[in-house]
C-alpha positions, 0 to 999 in steps of 0.5 A: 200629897201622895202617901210614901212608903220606906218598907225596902229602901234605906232611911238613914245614912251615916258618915262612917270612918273605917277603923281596925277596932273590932268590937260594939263601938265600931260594928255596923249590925249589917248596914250597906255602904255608899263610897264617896272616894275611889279605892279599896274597901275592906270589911268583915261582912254581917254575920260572921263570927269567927275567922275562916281556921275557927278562931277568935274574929279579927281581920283574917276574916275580911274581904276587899272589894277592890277599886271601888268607884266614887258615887258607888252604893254597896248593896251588901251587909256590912258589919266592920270597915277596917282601916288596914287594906281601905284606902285613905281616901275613904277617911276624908269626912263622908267619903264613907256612909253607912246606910240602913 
């Protein structure tokens, strides 16, 4: 059998719904995105602490990837999927799978 190596490659991927919480419970720590439906998808990116005026971190932090294609992968780092400005497709159980 020949000898494998992950170092590189996502290990793990899990059904992710987005949610407009922002705190430890919803973050991501930077995981990339598989989308299973087609539509919008908007995120506070990994590593940003604050809103673009210098206050506290909320959705005026966010981008939108617009009229993302079912069965794309996301090579980015996410830390947040928010449910306002995602499309509802993206609530339907593994429309959304966060990967590390």
């Amino acid at each position: 059998m020949a000898n494998i190596t992950t170092t590189g490659f996502a290990t793990e991927a899990v059904a992710h719904a987005p949610s407009d919480t922002i705190d430890e419970t919803t973050k991501l720590h930077g995981k990339a995105l598989y989308a299973g439906a087609t539509g919008d998808i908007k995120v506070i990116m990994a590593g940003v602490t604050e809103n673009p005026d210098g206050t506290t971190l909320s959705a005026d932090a966010a981008v939108t990837f617009k009229a993302v294609q079912a069965g794309t992968f996301l090579p980015i780092a996410v830390d947040y999927v928010l449910n306002t400005g995602t499309d509802a497709g993206f609530d339907t159980a593994g429309a959304l799978l966060a990967i590390s």
